[in-house]
N, C-alpha and C positions, 0 to 999 in steps of 0.2 A: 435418537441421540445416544442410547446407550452400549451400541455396537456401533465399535470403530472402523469395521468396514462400510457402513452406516454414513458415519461424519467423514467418509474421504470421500466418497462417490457424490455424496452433496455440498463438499467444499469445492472437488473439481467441477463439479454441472454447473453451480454457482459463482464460477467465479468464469466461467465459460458465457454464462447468461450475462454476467456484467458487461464483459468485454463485448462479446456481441450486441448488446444493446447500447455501449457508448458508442463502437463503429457504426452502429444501423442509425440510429438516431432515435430507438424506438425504449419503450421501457421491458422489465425484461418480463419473463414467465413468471419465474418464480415473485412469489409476492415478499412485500417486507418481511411478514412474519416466520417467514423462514430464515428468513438472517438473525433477526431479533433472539427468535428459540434458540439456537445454538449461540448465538453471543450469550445467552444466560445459561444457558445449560451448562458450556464451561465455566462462566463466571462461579456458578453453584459450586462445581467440582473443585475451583481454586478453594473457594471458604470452605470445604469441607477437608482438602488436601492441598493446605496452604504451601508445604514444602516439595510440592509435584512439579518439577518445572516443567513436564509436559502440556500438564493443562497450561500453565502460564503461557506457554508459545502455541499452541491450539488458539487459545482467547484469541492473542493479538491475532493471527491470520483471519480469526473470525470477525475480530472489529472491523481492520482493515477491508474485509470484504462488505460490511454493511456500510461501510462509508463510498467505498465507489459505487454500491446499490442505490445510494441517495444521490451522490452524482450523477448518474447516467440516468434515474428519472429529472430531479433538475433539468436538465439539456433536452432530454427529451418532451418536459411537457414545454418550455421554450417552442422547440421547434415547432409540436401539433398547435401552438399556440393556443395553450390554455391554463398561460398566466403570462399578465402584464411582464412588458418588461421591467418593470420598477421589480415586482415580486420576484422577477427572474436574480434581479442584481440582493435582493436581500435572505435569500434562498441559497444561491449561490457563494456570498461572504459566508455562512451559516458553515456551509460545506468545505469552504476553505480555512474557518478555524476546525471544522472537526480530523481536517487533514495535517492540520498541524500539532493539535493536541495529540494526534494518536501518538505521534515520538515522544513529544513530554511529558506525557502520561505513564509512559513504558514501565511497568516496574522494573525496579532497579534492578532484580534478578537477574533482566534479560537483558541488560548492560555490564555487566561484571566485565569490568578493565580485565581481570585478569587473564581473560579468555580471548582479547585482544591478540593476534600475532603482530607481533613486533620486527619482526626480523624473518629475514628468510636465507636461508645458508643455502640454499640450491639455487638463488635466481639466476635465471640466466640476462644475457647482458641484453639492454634496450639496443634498439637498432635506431636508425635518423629515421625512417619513416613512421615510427609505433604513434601512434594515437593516446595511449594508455599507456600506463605506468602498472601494474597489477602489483607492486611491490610496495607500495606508500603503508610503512608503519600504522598500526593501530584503525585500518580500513575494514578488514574482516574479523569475525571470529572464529575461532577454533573450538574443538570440543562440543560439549553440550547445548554449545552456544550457535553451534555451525550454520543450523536453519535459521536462525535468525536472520542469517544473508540472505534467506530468499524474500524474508518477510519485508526486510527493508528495502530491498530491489523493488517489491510490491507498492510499498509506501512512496517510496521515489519518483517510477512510474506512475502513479496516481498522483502525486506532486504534480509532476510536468504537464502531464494529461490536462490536470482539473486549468491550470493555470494558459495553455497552448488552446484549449475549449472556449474558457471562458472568453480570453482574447478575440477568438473567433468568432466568437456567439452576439459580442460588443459590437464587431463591424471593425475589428480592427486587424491586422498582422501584423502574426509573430516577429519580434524584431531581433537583433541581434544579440540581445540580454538572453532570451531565452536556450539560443544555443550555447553559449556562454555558461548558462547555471547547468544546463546538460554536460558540459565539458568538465565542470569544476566540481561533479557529485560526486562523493565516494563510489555510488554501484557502476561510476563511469571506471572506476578504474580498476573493478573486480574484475 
């Protein structure tokens, strides 16, 4: 953890294991305490360099990465079926407030309105067929804040995911709401 060449190679493996273990159905390599150790490691680094906004956006990508790690075992032990489905459904609510807290938890740092673009003097003009808007005021940040957009792209994705899974894992399908809240997300319009 203390070489940041270190915590990039095991953010990207990690977050590589996630993803292929929610598409595989399987759980992943790495174990939790891999995720957990770097969730605290930087946590440490923020109380020790409270005014670091690095560490503060290191944390979040790290939470967010231990959160789809609990998602995709969730799903996973579903499938090998080795847990009830009762446990499946209170395992799973568990993981979709941890996916929800992670925004409202954000420290406020890494929301600074000010770093908001509001306006964009170069846009070029929407055409009839565009899908996206990429211009919608107060959607990305700028500056210091810039990575944040990927973090939140991350969390998004992990939204739709936990929620288009779960669905499926119920016996049910995805219904027209779901494309809908995919349509109406802000990373839809980045």
């Amino acid at each position: 953890m203390d070489n940041q060449i270190s915590r990039i190679i095991l953010a990207w493996y990690s977050r590589f294991d996630v993803f292929a273990g929610l598409m595989g159905g399987f759980e992943m390599v790495l174990s939790r305490e891999w995720f957990w150790c770097c969730e605290q490691y930087l946590q440490n680094q923020i109380l020790n360099e409270p005014l670091t906004l690095d560490w503060k956006i290191e944390h979040s990508f790290a939470k967010i990465r231990r959160i789809a790690m609990d998602m995709s075992t969730v799903f996973a032990r579903i499938a090998k079926g080795e847990i009830t489905p009762e446990q499946f459904v209170q395992e799973n609510e568990a993981v979709g407030r941890m996916i929800a807290d992670w925004k409202t938890d954000l420290d406020p740092a890494l929301q600074d309105e000010k770093f908001l673009v509001m306006e964009y003097s170069n846009a070029a003009p929407l055409e009839a067929g565009d899908i996206v808007d990429p211009y919608v005021p107060g959607t990305i940040y700028r500056g210091p804040l810039w990575v944040m957009n990927s973090a939140l792209i991350d969390w998004y994705s992990i939204d739709i995911m936990h929620r288009y899974q779960t669905t499926l894992t119920l016996g049910g399908q995805p219904g027209p709401e779901l494309a809908q809240m995919v349509r109406l997300l802000p990373v839809s319009r980045i």
